[in-house]
N, C-alpha and C positions, 0 to 999 in steps of 0.2 A: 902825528896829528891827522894827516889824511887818514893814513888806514883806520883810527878810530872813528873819523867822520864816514869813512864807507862803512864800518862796521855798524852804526847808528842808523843809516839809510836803511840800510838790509832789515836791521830789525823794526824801524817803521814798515818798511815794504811788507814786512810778514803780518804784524800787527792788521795794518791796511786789511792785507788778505783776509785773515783768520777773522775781524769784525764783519768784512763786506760779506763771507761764509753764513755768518751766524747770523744779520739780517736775511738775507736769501734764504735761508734754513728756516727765520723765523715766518717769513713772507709767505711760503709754500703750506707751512703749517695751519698758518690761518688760511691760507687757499683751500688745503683739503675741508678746516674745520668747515667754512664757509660753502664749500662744496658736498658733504655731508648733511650739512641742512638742509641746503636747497631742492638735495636729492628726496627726503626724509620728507619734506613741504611738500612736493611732487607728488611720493607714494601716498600718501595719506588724502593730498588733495585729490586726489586725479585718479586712484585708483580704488581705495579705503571707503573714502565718502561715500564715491558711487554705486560700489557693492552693497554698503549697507543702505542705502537709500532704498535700492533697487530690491534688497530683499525684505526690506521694511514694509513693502506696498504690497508685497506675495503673503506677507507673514497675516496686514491685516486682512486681503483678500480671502485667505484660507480662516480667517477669525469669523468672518462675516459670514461667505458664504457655504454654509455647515450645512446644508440641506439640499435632500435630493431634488434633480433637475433633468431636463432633455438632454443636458453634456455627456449623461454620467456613463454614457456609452464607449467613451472615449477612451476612459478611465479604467486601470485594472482592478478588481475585486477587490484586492486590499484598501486600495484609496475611496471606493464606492463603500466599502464597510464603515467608514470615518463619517457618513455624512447619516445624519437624522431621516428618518424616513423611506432609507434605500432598498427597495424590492432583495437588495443583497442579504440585509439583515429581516425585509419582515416574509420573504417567502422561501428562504433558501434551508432545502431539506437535507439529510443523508441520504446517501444513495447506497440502498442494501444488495447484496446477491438475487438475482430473481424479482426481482425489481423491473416492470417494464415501463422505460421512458421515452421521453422524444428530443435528438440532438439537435441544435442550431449553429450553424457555422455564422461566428463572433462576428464575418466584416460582412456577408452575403445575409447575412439574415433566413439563409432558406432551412429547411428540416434537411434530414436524411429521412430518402425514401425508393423505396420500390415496390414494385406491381409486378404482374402476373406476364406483363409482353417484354419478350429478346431484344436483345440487341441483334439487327441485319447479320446474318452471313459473313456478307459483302460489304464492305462500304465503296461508298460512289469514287475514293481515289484509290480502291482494287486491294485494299490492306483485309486482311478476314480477321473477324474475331472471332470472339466464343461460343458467339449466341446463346450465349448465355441471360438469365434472366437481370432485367434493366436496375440498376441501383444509379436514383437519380436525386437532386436537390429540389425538393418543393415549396413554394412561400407559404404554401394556405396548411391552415391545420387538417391532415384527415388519419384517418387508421392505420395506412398503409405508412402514416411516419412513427409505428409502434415497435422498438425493437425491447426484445427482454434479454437482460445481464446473466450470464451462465459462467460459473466459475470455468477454466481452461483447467483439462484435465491435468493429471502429472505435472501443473505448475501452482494449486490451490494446496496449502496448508491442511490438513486434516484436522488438525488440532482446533481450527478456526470454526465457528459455529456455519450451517449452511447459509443463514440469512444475515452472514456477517456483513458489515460496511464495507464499502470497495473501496482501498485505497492506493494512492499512488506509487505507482509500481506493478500492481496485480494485474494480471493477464486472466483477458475475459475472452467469451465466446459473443458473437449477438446475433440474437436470433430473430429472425422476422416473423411477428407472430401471426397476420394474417396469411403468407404462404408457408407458413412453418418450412423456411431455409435459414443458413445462417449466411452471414457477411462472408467475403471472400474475395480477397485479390491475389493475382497472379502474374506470370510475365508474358502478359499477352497487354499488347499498345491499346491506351483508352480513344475514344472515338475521332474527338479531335486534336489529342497532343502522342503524337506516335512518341514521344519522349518519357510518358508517363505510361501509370499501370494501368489497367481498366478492375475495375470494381462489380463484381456480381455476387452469385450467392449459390447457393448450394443444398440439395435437404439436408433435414437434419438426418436422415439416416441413413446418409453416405458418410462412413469414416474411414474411405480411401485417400481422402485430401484432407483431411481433421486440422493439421499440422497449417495448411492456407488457410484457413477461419478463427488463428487466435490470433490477441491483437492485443499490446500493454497500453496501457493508460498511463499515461504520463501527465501528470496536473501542473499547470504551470508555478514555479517557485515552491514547488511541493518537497515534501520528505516521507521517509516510510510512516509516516504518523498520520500524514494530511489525508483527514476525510473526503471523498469524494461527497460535493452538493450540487443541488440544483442551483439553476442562475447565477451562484458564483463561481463553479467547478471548472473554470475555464483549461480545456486541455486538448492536448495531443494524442491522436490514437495511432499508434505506428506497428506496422506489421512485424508478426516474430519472424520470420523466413526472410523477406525480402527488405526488411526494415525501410521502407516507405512511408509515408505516412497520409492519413485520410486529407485529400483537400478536393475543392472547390471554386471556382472561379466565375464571370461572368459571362459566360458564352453556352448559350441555349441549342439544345440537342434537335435537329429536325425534326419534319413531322413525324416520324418512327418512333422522337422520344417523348411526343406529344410540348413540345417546347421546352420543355422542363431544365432545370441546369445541370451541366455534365459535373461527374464526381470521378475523379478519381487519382492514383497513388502519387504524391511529388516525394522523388527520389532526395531533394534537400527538407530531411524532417525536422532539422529546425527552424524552416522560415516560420515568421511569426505568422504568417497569413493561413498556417494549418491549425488556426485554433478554433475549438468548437465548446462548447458548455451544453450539459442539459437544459433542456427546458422546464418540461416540469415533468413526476412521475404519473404515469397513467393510472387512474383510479382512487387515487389521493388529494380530496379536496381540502386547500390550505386552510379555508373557516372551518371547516369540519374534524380534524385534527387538532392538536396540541402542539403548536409551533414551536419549536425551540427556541428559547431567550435569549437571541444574539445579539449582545452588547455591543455598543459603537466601538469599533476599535481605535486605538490611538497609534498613527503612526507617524516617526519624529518627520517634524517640517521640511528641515534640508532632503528629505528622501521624496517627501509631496513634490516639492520643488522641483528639483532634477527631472520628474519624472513629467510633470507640466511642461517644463522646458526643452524636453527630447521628444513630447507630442507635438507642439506648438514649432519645431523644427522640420519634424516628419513630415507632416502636415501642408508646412508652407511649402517645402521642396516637390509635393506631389501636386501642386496649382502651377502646371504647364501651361493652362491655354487662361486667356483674358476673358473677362465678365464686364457685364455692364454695371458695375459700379466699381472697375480699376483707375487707377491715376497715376499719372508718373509722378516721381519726385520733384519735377521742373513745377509742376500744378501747386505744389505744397505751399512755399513764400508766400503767392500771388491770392493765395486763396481763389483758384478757379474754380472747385469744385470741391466738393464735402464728403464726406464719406455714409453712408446708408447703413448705420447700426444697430438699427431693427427695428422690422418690419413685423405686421400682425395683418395678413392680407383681407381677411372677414370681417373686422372691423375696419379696416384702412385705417391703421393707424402704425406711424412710423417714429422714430426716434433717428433727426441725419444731424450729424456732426458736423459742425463750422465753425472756424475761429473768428472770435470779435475781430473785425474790420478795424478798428479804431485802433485796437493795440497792438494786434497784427501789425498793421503796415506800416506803425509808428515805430515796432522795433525793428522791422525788415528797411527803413528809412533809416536809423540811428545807425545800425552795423554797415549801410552804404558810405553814411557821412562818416564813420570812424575808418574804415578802409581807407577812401577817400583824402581823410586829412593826415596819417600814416605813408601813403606812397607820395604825398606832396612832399614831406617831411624828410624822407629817405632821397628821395632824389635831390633837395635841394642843399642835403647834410653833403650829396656827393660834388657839387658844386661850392663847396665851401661857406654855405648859408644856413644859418641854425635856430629856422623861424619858432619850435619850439624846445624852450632851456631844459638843458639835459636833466 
């Protein structure tokens, strides 16, 4: 009788187990289910919503604002092609062999140019140069920013007509048409970056150095297809020998270089800051011609995007020093001060930004009173006081 009364216990005892199992089993079950949502609620709220929200407002901004503007500077060629009215699509030409035009460096705005005066000997910290003749960056339009496109020997296809289209990849000569020299760099230090190459020229009817005066063209996001144009042709001109590439900066040559700004080789040819675009071709008036019918191009939004989004980054990381209309974030709640969204100084007339007073500080009031009645809550839950039911 006992041993069947132990043997009954036992198998309660296991029953016991194997049910308290299966609720515990089912408990955790609805835990992950429950946990699964929650997570699922989360993504969608907190991260889903917000992306599409956020790109909902770019999507209608790029809907609206489809026409060219002061920005479009900013902007690379393909995205300036997309917008109605773009200097991109109503003046931008081919650019053929023998072609004489004028380059602009993209971030400096100045031409490529030279004249007839050396660079010193000497310079004042004892380094010698070439003295060779001055290749320098000028703002103002004149003759001297006139170079003409001469195919580079033994690297021009024959097969290709002489006054073929220049395109990316082709290796040009450029010749200075009012000193009849060509372009040329060498490994001799430019005036003020002994790091860098220095930039001069050469006659044309020296072909003892031929080999320092060609130079490829590299068009940005380009292929062996891509036409060189004007004002949208933004590219790279990087040397055959020393693969350098043409750049610019803002630091002005002495009186020897007449002020002008210094040019010459940066050994990192693919910073973007080496970019430059034709201007326009000499001799070729845009009303007087037959323009070519460059249709708006379409290019897909998410790539608009990104690319707004990695300017408006660049951008904000290059605002090292304060201005008079900055504010700290402390300023923002309180509404201290407004922000200056645009200004039109000859009319005086401004557009400044401030939030309603009334809603403002009624909601910056509300999230005080909700903090507020939360840390009352928590402290008094730790006190064993449960002033608001769970």
């Amino acid at each position: 009788m006992s041993e069947s009364r132990t043997i009954r216990n036992r198998q309660d005892k296991n029953f016991s187990a194997q049910a308290k199992d299966v609720v515990e089993e089912d408990f955790d079950d609805k835990k992950k289910e429950q946990f699964k949502k929650h997570f699922l609620a989360r993504v969608v709220g907190l991260i889903i919503v917000p992306i599409f929200v956020y790109l909902l407002w770019f999507y209608i901004h790029f809907l609206i604002l489809n026409t060219s503007g002061t920005g479009d500077a900013f902007m690379s060629p393909a995205f300036q092609q997309t917008l109605h009215g773009s200097i991109m699509n109503l003046q931008s030409l081919e650019i053929r062999y023998n072609d004489t035009i004028t380059l602009k460096h993209k971030d400096t705005k100045v031409y490529l140019h030279s004249h007839t005066a050396r660079y010193p000997l000497r310079y004042e910290d004892g380094r010698i140069s070439s003295n060779g003749q001055q290749v320098t960056g000028y703002p103002h339009e004149d003759s001297n920013n006139h170079w003409r496109i001469i195919p580079a020997e033994n690297f021009f296809d024959q097969s290709r007509p002489e006054n073929d289209t220049v395109k990316h990849g082709d290796y040009i000569v450029l010749e200075h048409v009012n000193t009849q020299t060509n372009l040329l760099t060498h490994d001799v230090a430019s005036p003020t970056m002994p790091t860098n190459q220095e930039f001069t020229t050469i006659s044309v009817d020296d072909n003892s150095r031929y080999n320092e005066t060609i130079f490829q063209v590299l068009i940005n996001d380009g292929d062996s297809n891509t036409v060189w144009k004007t004002k949208s042709g933004y590219f790279k001109l990087v040397h055959y020998e020393t693969k350098v590439a043409l750049w610019t900066h803002n630091v002005l040559l002495p009186e020897w270089g007449f002020n002008q700004q210094e040019i010459n080789g940066n050994k990192n040819n693919k910073d973007k800051t080496n970019t430059w675009y034709p201007d326009e071709i000499v001799g070729k008036n845009v009303t007087e011609q037959e323009v070519p019918k460059n249709e708006i191009k379409s290019v897909p939004f998410i790539k608009k995007f990104f690319e707004l989004q990695r300017l408006m980054i660049s951008h904000n990381s290059g605002l090292t020093k304060p201005h008079p209309y900055s504010s700290a974030p402390i300023n923002w709640p309180f509404l201290v001060r407004g922000i200056s969204f645009w200004t039109l100084s000859d009319d005086k007339k401004q557009i400044y930004l401030l939030g309603n007073p009334f809603t403002w500080w009624l909601a910056i009031g509300a999230m005080a009173v909700l903090v507020g009645v939360m840390a009352a809550d928590l402290i008094s839950r730790r006190r064993g006081i449960k002033p608001i039911p769970d």
